[in-house]
C-alpha positions in Angstrom: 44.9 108.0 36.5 44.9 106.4 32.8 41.9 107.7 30.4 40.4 104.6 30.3 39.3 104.9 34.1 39.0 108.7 33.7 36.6 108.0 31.1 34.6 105.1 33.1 34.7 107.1 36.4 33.4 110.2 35.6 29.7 109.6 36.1 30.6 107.6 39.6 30.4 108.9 42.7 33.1 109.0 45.0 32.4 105.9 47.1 32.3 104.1 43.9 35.5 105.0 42.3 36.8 104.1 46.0 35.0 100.4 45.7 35.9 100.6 42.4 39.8 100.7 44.2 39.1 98.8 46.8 37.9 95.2 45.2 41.0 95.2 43.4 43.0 95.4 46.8 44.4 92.2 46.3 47.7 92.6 48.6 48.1 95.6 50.9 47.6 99.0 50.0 47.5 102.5 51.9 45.2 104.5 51.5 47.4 107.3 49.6 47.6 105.1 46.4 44.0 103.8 47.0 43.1 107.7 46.8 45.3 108.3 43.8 43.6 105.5 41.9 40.1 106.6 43.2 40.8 110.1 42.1 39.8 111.4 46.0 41.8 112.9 48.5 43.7 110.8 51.1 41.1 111.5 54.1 38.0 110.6 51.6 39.9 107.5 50.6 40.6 106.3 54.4 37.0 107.3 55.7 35.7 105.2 53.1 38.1 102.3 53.8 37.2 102.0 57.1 33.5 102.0 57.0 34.2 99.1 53.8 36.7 97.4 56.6 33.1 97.8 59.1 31.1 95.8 56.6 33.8 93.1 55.8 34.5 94.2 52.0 38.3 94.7 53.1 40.2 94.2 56.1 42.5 96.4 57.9 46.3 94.8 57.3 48.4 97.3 59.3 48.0 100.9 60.8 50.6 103.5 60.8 50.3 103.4 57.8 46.9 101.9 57.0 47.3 99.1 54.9 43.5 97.6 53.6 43.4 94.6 51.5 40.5 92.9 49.7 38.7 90.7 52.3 38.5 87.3 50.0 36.1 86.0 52.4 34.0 88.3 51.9 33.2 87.8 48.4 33.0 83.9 48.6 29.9 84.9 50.9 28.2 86.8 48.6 28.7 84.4 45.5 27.4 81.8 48.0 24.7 83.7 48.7 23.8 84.8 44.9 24.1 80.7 44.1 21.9 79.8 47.0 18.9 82.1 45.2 19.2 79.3 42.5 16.5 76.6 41.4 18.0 73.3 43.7 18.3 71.6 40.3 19.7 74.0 38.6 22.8 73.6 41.5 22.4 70.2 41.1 23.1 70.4 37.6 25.8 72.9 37.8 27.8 70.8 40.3 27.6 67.7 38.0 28.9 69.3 35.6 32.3 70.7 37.3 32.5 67.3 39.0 32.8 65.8 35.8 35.2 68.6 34.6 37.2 67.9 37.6 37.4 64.3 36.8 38.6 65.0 33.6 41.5 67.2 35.2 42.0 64.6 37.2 42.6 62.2 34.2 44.4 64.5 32.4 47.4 65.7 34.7 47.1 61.9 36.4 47.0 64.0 40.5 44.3 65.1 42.6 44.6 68.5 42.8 45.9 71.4 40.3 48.5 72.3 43.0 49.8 68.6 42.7 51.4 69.2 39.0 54.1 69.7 37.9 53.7 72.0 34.7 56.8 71.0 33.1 56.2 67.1 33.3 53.1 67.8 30.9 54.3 70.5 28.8 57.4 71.5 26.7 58.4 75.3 27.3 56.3 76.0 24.1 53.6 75.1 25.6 53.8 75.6 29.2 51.2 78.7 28.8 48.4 76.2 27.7 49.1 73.9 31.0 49.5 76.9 33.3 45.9 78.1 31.6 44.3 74.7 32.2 46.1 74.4 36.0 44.2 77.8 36.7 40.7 76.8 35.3 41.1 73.8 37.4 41.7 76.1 40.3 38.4 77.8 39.3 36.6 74.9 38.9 37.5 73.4 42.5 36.4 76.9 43.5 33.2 76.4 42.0 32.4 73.1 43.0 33.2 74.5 47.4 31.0 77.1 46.7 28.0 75.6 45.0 28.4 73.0 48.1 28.1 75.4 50.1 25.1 77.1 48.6 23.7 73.3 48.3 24.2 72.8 51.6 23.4 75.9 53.8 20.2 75.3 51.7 19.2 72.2 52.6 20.6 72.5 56.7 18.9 76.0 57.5 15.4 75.3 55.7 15.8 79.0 54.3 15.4 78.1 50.2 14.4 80.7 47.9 10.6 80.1 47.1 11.8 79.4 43.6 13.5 76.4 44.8 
């Protein structure tokens, strides 16, 4: 454990450190180096996993050995949900924005998607960084735009907006 996290950790409890672990579980993991990282024993580390995997924060990869893995899914939900308690305008806005941002990507790499380009037609290796930075705020921004459709949406289709809306 680095003294970085030692330091941060100490006043968490132990299912925190393990969420702590676990939202960072972004390919499979067992559960002995999820309990080394959480500072927990193995059987502390699995309980926990498993009743995460119950809710959806992770999902179970493999058994034999456990292997849990950040549920992706899971989090689009609940940033959905957080941009759904929005003012409908205020989504409005947002998406106009990112559409235009999107358009200007668009313009900018002449494709349709980030995944279309090429990073070496539009950079020399001196400044292939830059273009690899702008193809992954792209990414973001196409992220952004699903999700605050989705929060637009789910809005408007189940007649559940927040009374601030």
């Amino acid at each position: 454990m680095t003294k970085e996290w030692a330091a941060q950790s100490e006043n968490l409890s132990t299912r925190e450190r393990v969420y702590a672990v676990a939202i960072q579980l972004h390919v499979p993991t067992r559960v002995r180096t999820v309990a080394e990282r959480a500072d927990v024993s193995p059987e502390t580390a699995r309980e926990y996993l498993r009743w995460f995997a119950e809710i959806g924060l992770v999902t179970l990869e493999a058994e034999s050995p456990d292997l849990f893995r950040r549920n992706e899914a899971y989090f689009e939900w609940r940033r959905v949900q957080r941009l759904r308690a929005k003012p409908a305008e205020e989504l409005r806005r947002e998406l106009a924005s990112l559409t235009d941002r999107e358009r200007d990507y668009q313009e900018q790499f002449d494709a349709d998607a980030p995944d279309d380009v090429d990073a070496l037609e539009h950079a020399d290796y001196a400044d292939l960084e830059t273009v690899w930075e702008d193809l992954q705020e792209w990414r973001t921004v196409r992220r952004r735009i699903h999700e605050l459709e989705q929060a637009r949406q789910s809005r408007e289709s189940d007649g559940n907006a927040p009374a601030s809306a």
